[in-house]
C-alpha positions in Angstrom: 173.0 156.4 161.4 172.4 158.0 158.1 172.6 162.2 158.1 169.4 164.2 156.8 170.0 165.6 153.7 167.9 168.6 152.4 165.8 168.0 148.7 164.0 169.8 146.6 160.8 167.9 145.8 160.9 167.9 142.0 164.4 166.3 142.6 162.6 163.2 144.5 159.8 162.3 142.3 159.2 161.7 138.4 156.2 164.0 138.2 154.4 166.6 140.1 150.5 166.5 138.5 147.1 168.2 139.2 144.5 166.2 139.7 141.0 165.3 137.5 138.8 167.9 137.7 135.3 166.2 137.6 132.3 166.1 140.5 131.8 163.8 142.8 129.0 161.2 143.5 128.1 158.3 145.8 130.6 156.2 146.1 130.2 153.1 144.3 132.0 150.6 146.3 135.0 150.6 144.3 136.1 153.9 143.0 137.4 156.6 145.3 137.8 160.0 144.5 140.2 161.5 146.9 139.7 165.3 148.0 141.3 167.6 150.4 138.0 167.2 152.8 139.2 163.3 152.8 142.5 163.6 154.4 142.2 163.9 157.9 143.8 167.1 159.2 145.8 164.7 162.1 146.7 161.6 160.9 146.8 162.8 157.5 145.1 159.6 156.4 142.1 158.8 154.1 138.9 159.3 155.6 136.9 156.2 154.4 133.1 157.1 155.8 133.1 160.0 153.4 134.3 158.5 150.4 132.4 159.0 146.9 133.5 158.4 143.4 134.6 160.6 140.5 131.4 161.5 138.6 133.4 160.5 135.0 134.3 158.2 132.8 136.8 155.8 133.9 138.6 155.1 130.4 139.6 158.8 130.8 140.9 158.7 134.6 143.8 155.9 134.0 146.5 158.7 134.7 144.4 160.0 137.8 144.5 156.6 139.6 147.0 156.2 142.5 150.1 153.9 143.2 151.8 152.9 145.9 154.0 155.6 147.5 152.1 158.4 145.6 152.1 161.5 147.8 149.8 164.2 147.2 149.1 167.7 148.8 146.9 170.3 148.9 147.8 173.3 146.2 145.0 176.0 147.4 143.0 177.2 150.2 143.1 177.2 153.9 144.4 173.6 153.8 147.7 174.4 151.3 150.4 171.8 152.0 148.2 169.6 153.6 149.5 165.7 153.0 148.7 162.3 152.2 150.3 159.5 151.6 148.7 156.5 149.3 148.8 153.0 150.4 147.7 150.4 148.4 145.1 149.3 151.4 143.4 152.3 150.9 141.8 150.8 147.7 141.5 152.0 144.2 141.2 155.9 144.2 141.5 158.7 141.9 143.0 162.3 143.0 141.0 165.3 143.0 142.0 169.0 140.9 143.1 170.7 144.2 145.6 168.2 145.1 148.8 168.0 143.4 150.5 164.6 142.9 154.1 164.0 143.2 154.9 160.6 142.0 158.4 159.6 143.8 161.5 158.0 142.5 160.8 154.1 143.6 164.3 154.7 145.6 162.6 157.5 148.0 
């Protein structure tokens, strides 16, 4: 059985990013805009019933959209360090401005 070894975060991924900073609006069906308020404070998962969609246009949110293995968390407030983890099944989402991005090393 492999030992734990202790990392530094920045050492583990190839970016840490804010996210867009644009409003939100009722979700169009295929866009989600992923906010602190849709992580569920339990399982940490994406809370589909309340999802809307970046109020923006979407030739300028390419960087913002999420990949597989993308882990995000919460950079202010009450909720700092709060977590999600982005799986494809999910659906095509974009990140919010108060969660930071840490794009990981495809050998994490």
């Amino acid at each position: 059985m492999p030992t734990w070894e202790q990392r530094k975060l920045g050492d583990l991924a190839l970016s840490l990013e804010y996210g867009v900073n644009a409003a939100s609006r009722d979700f169009d069906g295929k866009h989600a805009y992923l906010r602190i308020t849709d992580i569920d404070d339990d399982t940490h998962q994406f809370i589909a019933e309340n999802a809307t969609t970046p109020d923006t246009d979407f030739n300028t949110l390419s960087h913002y959209r999420l990949q597989n293995g993308d882990l995000l968390f919460a950079r202010t407030g009450a909720s700092v360090g709060k977590t999600y983890l982005y799986r494809p099944s999910d659906g095509e989402m974009y990140f919010a401005g108060f969660l930071i991005r840490a794009r990981l090393h495809p050998s994490v």
